[in-house]
C-alpha positions as CSV (number, residue, x, y, z in Angstrom):
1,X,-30.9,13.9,9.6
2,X,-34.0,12.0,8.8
3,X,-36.2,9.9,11.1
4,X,-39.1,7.6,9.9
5,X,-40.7,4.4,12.0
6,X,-40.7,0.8,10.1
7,X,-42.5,-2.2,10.4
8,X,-39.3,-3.8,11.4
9,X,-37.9,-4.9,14.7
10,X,-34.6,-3.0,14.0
11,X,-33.2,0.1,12.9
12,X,-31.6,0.8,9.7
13,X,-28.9,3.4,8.4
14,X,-28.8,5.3,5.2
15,X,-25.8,7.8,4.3
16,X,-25.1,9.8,1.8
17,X,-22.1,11.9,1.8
18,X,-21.3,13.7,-1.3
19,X,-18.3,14.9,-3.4
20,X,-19.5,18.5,-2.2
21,X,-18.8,17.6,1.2
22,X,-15.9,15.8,1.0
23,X,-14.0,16.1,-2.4
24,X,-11.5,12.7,-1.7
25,X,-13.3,8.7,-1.6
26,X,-11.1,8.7,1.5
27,X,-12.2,11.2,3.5
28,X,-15.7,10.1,2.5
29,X,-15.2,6.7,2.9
30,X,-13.9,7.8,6.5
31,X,-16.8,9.7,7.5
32,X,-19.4,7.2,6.5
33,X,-17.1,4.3,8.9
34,X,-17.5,7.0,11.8
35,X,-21.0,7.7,11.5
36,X,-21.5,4.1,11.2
37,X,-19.6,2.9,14.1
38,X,-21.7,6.2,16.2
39,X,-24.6,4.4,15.2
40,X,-24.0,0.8,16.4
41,X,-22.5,2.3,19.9
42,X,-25.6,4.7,20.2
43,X,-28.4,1.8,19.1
44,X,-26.8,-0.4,21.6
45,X,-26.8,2.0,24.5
46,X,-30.0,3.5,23.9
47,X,-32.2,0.3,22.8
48,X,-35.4,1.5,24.3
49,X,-37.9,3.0,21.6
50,X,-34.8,2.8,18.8
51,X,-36.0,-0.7,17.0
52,X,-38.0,0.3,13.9
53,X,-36.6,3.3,12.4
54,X,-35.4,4.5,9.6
55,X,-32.6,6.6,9.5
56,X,-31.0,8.7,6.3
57,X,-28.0,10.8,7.4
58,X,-27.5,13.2,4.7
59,X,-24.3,15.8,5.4
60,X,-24.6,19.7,3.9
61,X,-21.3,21.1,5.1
62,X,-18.1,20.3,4.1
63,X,-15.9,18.4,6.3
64,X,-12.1,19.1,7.3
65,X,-10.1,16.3,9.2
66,X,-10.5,17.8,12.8
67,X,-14.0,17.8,12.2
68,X,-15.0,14.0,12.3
69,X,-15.0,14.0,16.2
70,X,-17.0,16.7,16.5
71,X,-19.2,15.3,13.2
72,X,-20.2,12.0,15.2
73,X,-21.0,14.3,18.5
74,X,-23.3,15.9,16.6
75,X,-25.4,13.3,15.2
76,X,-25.2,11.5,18.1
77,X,-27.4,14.5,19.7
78,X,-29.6,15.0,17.3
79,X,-30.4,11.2,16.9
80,X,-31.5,11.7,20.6
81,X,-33.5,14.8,20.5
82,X,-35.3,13.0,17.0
83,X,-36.1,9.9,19.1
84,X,-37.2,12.0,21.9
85,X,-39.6,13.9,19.0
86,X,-41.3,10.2,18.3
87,X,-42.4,9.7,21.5
């Protein structure tokens, strides 16, 4: 996960989620909806210091079906420890 600051008064959401990770458009597809929806509930919850950053999610491991929950958990955390970093 990668974390810059913008000139912007919001926060924006890259993915990428390759074949390597997930060989099937529908599993991909299905990751990239979770990660999303983790990002709209955690940018509304946590809206102090959030607004103006980048952020490019960018999976390495493969991912199995029992793995999204624990998938979202995961960025969820270390989206807070990165915006602690910024301050």
């Amino acid at each position: 996960m990668y974390a810059k600051p913008n000139q912007f008064d919001y926060s924006r959401l890259g993915l990428i989620v390759a074949k390597k990770v997930a060989r099937r458009a529908v599993m991909r597809n299905r990751v990239k909806r979770l990660l999303r929806e983790m990002f709209r509930i955690n940018m509304n919850q946590n809206n102090q210091g959030a607004t103006g950053v980048d952020w490019v999610i960018r999976l390495r491991r493969p991912v199995t079906k029992g793995d999204s929950v624990s998938l979202t958990g995961e960025a969820k955390a270390l989206m807070l420890q990165l915006l602690k970093c910024q301050k």
